[in-house]
C-alpha positions in Angstrom: 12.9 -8.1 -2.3 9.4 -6.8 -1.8 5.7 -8.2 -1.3 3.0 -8.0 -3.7 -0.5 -9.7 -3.6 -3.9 -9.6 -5.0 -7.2 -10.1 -4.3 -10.4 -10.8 -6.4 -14.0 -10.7 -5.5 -16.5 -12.7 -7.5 -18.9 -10.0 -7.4 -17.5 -7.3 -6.7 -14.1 -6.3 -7.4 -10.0 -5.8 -6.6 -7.3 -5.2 -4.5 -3.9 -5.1 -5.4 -0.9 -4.2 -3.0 2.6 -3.9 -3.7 5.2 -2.1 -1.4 8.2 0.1 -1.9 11.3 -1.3 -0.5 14.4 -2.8 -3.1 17.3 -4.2 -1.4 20.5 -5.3 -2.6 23.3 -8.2 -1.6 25.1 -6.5 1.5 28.8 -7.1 0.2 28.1 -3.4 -1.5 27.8 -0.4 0.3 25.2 0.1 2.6 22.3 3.3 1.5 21.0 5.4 3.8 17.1 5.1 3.2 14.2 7.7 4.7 11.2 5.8 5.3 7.8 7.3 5.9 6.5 6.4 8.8 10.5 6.6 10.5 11.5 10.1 12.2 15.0 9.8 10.5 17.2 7.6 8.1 18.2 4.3 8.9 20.5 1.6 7.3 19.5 -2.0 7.8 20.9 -5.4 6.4 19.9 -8.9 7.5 20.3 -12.4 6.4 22.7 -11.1 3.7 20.4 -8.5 2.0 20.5 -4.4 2.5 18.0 -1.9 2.1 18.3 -0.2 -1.0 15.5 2.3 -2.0 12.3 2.4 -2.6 10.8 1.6 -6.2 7.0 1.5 -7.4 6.0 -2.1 -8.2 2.9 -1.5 -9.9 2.0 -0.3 -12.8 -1.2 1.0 -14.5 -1.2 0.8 -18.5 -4.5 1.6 -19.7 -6.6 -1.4 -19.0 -4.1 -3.2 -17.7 -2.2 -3.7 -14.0 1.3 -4.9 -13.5 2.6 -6.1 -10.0 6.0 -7.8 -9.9 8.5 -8.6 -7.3 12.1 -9.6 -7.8 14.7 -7.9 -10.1 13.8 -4.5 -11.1 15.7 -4.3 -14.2 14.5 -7.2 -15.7 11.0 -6.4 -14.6 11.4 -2.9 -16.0 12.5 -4.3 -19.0 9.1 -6.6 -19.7 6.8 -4.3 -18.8 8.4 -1.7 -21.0 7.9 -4.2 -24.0 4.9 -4.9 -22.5 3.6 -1.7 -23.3 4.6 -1.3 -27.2 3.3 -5.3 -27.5 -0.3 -4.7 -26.0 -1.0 -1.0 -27.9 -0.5 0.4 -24.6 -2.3 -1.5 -22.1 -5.4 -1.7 -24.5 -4.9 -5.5 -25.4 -4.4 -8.6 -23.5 -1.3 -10.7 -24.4 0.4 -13.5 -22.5 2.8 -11.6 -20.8 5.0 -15.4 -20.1 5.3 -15.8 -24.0 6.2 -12.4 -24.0 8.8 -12.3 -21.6 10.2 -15.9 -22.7 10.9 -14.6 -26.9 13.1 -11.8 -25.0 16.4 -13.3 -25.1 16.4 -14.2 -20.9 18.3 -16.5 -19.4 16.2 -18.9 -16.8 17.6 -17.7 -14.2 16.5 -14.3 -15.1 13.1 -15.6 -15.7 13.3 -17.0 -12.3 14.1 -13.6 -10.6 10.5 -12.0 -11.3 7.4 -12.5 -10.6 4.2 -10.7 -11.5 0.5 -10.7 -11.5 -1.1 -9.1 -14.5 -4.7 -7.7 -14.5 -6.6 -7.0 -17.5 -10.3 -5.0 -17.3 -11.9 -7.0 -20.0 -15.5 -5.8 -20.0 -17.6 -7.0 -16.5 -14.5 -8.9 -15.9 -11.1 -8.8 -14.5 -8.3 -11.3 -16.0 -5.8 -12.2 -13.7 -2.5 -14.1 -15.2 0.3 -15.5 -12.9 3.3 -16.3 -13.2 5.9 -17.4 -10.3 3.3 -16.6 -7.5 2.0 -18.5 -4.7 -1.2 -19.3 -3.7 -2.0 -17.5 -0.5 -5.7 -18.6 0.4 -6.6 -18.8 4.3 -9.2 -20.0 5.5 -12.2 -18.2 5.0 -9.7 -15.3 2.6 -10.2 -16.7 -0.9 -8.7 -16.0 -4.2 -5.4 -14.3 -2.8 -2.3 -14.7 -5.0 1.1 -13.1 -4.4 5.1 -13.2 -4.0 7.8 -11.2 -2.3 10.6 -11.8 0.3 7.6 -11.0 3.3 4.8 -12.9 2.2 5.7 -15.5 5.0 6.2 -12.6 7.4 2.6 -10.8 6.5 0.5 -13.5 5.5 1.5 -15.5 8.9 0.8 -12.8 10.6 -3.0 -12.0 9.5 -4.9 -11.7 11.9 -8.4 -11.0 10.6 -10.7 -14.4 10.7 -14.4 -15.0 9.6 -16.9 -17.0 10.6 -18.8 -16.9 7.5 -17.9 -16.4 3.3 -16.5 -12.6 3.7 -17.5 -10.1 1.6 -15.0 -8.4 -0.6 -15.0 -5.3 1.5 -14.4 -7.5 4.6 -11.4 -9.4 2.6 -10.0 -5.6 2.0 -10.7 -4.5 5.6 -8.8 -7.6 6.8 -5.9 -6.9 4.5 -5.3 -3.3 5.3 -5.6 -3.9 8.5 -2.4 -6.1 7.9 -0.9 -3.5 6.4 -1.6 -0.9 9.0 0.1 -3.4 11.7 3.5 -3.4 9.3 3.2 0.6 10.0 3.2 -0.3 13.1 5.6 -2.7 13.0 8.3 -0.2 11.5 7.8 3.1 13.5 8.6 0.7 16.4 11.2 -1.8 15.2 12.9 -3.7 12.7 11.5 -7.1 12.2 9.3 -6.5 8.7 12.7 -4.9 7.8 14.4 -7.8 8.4 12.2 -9.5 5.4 13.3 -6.5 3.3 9.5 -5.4 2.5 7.5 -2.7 3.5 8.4 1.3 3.4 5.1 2.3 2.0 2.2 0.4 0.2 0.6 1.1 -2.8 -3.3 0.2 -3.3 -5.2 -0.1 -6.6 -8.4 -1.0 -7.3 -10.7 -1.5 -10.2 -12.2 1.7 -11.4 -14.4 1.6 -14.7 -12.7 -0.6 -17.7 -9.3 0.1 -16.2 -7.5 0.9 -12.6 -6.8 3.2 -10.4 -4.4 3.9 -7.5 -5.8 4.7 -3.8 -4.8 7.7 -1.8 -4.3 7.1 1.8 -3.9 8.6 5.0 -1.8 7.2 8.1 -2.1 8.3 11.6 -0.8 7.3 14.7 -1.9 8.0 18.3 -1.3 6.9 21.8 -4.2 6.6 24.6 -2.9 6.6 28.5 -4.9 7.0 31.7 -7.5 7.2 29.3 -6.6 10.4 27.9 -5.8 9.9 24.0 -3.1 12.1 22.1 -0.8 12.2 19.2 1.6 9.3 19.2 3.6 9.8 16.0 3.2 10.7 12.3 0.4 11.6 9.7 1.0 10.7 6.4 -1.0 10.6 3.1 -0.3 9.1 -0.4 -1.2 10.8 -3.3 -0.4 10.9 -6.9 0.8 13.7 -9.5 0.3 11.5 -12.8 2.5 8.2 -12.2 4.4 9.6 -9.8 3.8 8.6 -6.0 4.5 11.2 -3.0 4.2 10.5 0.6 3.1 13.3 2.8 4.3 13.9 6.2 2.9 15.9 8.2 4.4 17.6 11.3 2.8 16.6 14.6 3.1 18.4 18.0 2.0 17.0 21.7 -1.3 19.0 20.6 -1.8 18.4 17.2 -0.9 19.7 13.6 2.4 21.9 13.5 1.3 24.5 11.4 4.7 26.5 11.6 7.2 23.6 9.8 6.2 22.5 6.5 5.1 19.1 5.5 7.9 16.7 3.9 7.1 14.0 1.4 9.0 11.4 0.1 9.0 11.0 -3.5 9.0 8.2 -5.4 8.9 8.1 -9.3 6.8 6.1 -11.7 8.6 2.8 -13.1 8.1 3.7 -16.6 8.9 7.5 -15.9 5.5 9.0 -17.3 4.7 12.3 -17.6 6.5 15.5 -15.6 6.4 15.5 -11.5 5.3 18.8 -9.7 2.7 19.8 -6.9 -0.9 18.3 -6.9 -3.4 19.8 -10.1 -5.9 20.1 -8.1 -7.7 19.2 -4.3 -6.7 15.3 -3.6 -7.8 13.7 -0.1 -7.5 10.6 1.2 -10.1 8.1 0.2 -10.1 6.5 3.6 -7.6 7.3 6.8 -6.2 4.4 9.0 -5.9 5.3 12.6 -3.4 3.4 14.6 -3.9 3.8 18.1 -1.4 2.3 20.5 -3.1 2.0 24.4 -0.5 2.3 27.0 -2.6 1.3 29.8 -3.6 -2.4 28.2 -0.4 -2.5 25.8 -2.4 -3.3 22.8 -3.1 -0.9 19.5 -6.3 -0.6 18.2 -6.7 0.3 14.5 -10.2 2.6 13.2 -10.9 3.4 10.0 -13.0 6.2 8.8 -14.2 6.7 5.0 -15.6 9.6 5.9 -12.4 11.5 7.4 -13.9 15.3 6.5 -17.5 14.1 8.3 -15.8 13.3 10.9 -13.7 16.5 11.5 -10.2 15.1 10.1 -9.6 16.8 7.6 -6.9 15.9 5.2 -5.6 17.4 1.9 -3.0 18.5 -0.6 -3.7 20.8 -3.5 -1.8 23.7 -5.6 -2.3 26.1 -2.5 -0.5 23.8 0.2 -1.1 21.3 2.2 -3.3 20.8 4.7 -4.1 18.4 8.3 -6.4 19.5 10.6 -8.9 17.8 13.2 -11.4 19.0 15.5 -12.5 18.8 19.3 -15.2 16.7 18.2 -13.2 14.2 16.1 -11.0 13.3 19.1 -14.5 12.6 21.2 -15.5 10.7 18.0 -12.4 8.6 18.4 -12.1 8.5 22.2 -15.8 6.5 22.3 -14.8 4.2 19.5 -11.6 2.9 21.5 -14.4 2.3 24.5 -16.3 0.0 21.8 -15.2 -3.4 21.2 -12.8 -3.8 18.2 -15.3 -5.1 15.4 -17.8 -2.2 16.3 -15.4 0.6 15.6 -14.0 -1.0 12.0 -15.6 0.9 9.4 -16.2 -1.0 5.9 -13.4 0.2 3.1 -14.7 0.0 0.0 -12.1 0.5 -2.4 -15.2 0.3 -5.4 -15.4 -2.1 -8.2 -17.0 -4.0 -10.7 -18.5 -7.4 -10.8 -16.7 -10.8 -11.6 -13.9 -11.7 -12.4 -12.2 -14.6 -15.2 
């Protein structure tokens, strides 16, 4: 079970999110999973299903994108045949005809969905197939599927007056996203809908697509006096293969004396060798979670511009690194005293114009 979705600007470009969790029919034995934002394992079944490990859902092939949700072997099995039917990503096919001359049985048809993306010049095509139609209001052009796309898309709470822009569509989304974070480090419910763990973003980038590095951090404000109130994390890619950074975090800051875990999750189609980062990779934008213990709200900031403003945030061949300043906490102390649209910074994930 899982959640994927995407998003398409008419002039500007693409969002695609897919998380990490797989689950499994409870009446096997229960896993033991480690997820990111989570001090320590957990096991967790509900309504029949069990957390089962965490899988990447999408997959970049050239000029193509693949997102599916539902079985993972006969996904797997598609996009694998995908790739030797569409030289590699280069070509656009119809991935339903495809799928349908492999010998499935409808009700393995039925157990995937996917959204397939295909950088064809000044234009992205977008095919469909088992997903539902998740316009809101004023978000437009939003397609997805997944055990917790009641759960997240019921839940959004970012609303517009006027047409958004694409990068206020984005903003609104990852600031869904950032609330599932949330959501797990305190409790179970997202759980419960068997989606979550970690999600990946891609975006358009030239004629084909690229996957985002991230950074996560979360922070508590009382008697207005803000400090560390949990993890930092960053997502960042050797090849294929995802890894998810955690960084040790004292009452005061970075813990400089234990070393960083990351969770390690490997490409679907097992491309290429894993191994440390090939060079300097930072986060193209860090969310900031801020739970406020005096009015028992959170507050999310985003900054593009994590190194400008004295977070600084990085893995490379010589270690990994988190570090912020005495004047990044006063940055972020008077942006909690702003009102909530004033201290959201625009994410622009990039992109090119139309879409088909």
């Amino acid at each position: 079970m899982t959640l994927i979705f995407s998003h398409i600007s008419d002039q500007t470009g693409l969002l695609v999110a897919s998380d990490l969790i797989t689950s499994r029919p409870s009446r096997y034995d229960k896993e033991e999973l480690q997820l990111p934002v989570r001090d320590g394992p957990l096991i967790h079944s509900n309504a029949g299903s069990s957390l089962a490990g965490l899988t990447q859902k999408t997959c970049i092939i050239n000029r193509s994108l693949i997102s599916f949700a539902g079985s993972v072997i006969v996904a797997k099995a598609i996009i694998e045949r995908f790739r030797e039917e569409s030289a590699d990503g280069t070509e656009r096919i119809d991935l339903q005809k495809l799928a349908r001359s492999m010998g499935f049985n409808q009700s393995e048809l039925d157990s995937v969905s996917f959204l397939y993306h295909f950088a064809n010049g000044n234009y992205i095509n977008r095919q469909v197939w088992n997903c539902l139609d998740l316009n809101q209001g004023k978000f437009e052009n939003i397609v997805g599927q997944g055990s917790g796309v009641w759960n997240f898309f019921a839940n959004m709470q970012a609303r517009f007056d006027t047409e958004p822009t694409h990068v206020q569509v984005v903003q609104g989304l990852v600031s869904r996203i950032a609330n599932n974070y949330l959501g797990e480090i305190l409790g179970t419910e997202t759980l419960d809908y068997m989606y979550g763990g970690w999600f990946e973003l891609a975006s358009r980038q030239g004629n084909s697509f690229a996957k985002v590095p991230y950074g996560v951090k979360f922070w508590s404000q009382q008697g207005g006096v803000l400090g560390s109130g949990g993890p930092a994390l960053m997502s960042w890619y050797n090849g294929f293969h995802l890894n998810v950074t955690r960084f040790p975090i004292t009452g005061e800051g970075p813990d400089n004396d234990t070393p960083p875990s990351t969770i390690f999750v490997q490409d679907l189609l097992n491309r290429g060798l894993a191994g440390p980062p090939r060079g300097v990779i930072r986060p193209t934008f860090v969310v900031h979670l801020i739970i406020d213990l005096d009015r028992k709200n959170q507050r999310i900031i985003y900054t593009s511009q994590p190194e400008q403003d004295g977070f600084h945030m990085a893995v490379s061949p010589e270690g990994m690194r988190l570090q912020f300043t005495r004047d990044f906490f006063r940055k972020l102390s008077d942006r909690m005293r702003l009102p909530q649209d004033a201290v959201i910074r625009p994410i622009d994930l990039g992109g090119e114009q139309g879409n088909a």
